[in-house]
N, C-alpha and C positions, 0 to 999 in steps of 0.2 A: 252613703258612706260605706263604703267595706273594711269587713275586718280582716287581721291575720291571724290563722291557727298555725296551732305545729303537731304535728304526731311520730307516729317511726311504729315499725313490726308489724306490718298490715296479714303478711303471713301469706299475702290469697293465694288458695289453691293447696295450700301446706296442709297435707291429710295429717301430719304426726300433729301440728303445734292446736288441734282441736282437742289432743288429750290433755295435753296441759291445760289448754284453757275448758275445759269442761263442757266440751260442746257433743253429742252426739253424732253431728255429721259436718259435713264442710260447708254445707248449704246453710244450716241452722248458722252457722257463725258470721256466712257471708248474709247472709240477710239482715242479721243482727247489726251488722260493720255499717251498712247502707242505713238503715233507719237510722241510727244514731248519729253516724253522719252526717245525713241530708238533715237531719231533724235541727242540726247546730250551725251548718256552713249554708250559705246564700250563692247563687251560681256567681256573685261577683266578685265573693270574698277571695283573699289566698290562703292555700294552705303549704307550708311545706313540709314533707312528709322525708324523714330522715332517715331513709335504708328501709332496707328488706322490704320491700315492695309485693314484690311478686316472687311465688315460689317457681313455678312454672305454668306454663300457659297452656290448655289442650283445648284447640279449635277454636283460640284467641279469647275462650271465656274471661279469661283472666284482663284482660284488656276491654272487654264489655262489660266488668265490674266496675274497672277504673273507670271508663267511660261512665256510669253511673250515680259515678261520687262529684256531689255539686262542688263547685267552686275552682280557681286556677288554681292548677297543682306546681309545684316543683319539687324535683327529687334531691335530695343530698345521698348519693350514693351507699348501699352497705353491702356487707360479705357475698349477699346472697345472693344480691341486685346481677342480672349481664346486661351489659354493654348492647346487646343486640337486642333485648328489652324496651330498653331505653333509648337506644335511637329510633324506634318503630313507633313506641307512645308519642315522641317529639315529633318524626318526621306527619304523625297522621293525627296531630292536636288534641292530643291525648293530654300530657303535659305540656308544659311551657320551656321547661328549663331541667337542667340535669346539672352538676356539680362534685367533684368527691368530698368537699366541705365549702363554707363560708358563711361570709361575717356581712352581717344587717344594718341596716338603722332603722328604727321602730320608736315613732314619737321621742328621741333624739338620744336611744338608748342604743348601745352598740349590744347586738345575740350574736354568736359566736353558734352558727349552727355544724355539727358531725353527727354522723351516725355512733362513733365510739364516744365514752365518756373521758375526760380530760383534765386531771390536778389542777393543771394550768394552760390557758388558753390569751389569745390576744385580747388585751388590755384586761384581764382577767383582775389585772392590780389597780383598774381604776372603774371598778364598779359595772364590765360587763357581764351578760348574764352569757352562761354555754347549757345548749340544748341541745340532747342530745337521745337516741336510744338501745338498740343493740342487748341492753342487761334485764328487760324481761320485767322491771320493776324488783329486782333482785340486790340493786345495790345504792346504800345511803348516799343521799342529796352532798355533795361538797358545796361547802360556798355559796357562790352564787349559780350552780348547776345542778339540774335537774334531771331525769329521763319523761321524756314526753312519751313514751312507746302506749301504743292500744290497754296492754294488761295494765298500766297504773290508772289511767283515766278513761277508764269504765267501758275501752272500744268504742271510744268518739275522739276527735279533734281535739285541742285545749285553746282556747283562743288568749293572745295575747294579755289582756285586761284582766284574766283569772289568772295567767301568773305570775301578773303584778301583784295581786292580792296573795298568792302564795308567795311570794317572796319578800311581802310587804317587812316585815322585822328584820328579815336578814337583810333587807336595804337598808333600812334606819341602822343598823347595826352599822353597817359597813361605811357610810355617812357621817356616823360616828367617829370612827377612826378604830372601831375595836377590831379586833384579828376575830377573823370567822374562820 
């Protein structure tokens, strides 16, 4: 059986976003990215990883990183993401799939996946979840939406089942009928 993860802000190759994140060089971070990674996703599982991918590429490293990270990818598109990126990961089975947003079913839950975060999102009024990143871990949870991006969850993956368990009250909540 495989599972689904989600993540967003992979950053690779981004020399600036290693100062934010407290890394000494870009190597130390990408190595970091890969062991925790691999350490969580199965080559079978999916991930989809939501924007900002790639900073830029110099002599395809950046694409023998991706190539590194177990599991089927798909991108949901972000700022930072090009288009020529992205069809080169696809056309040489790198990723699977590419999108600038969309919406899931996950054991018969509808995710609402963007790379931006969203007030309000499709069926957002009848208890789906929006997954999202782009804000760095910089900005409060709405509802039933969260940022999946690297910096909140430790530069690994989040797999689905953990965030059900993070979102386990604010489903009873909402279940409930009370205004979240």
């Amino acid at each position: 059986m495989s599972n689904t993860f989600f993540t967003s802000d992979l950053h690779i190759n981004h020399d600036n976003i290693i100062k934010l994140r407290g890394f000494s060089c870009i190597g130390e971070y990408h190595d970091l990215l890969i062991k925790n990674w691999n350490n969580k996703v199965g080559k079978n599982d999916s991930v989809y990883i939501l924007g900002d991918v790639i900073w830029k590429s110099k002599n395809n490293d950046s694409y023998n990183i991706m190539r590194s990270l177990n599991g089927r990818k798909r991108i949901i598109k972000g700022n930072h993401d090009r288009r020529h990126d992205l069809k080169y990961m696809k056309a040489n089975g790198i990723i699977e799939h590419f999108s600038d947003c969309e919406g899931i079913t996950i054991n018969n839950m509808y995710v609402w996946l963007s790379h931006y975060p969203h007030r309000s999102w499709n069926r957002s009024y009848h208890g789906s979840l929006h997954l999202y990143g782009h804000v760095h871990n910089t900005m409060q949870d709405y509802g039933l939406s969260t940022d999946v991006g690297v910096d909140k969850w430790i530069f690994a993956p989040v797999d689905f089942s953990e965030l059900l368990v993070y979102f386990k009250d604010r489903l009873t909540e909402f279940k409930k009928g009370t205004q979240l």
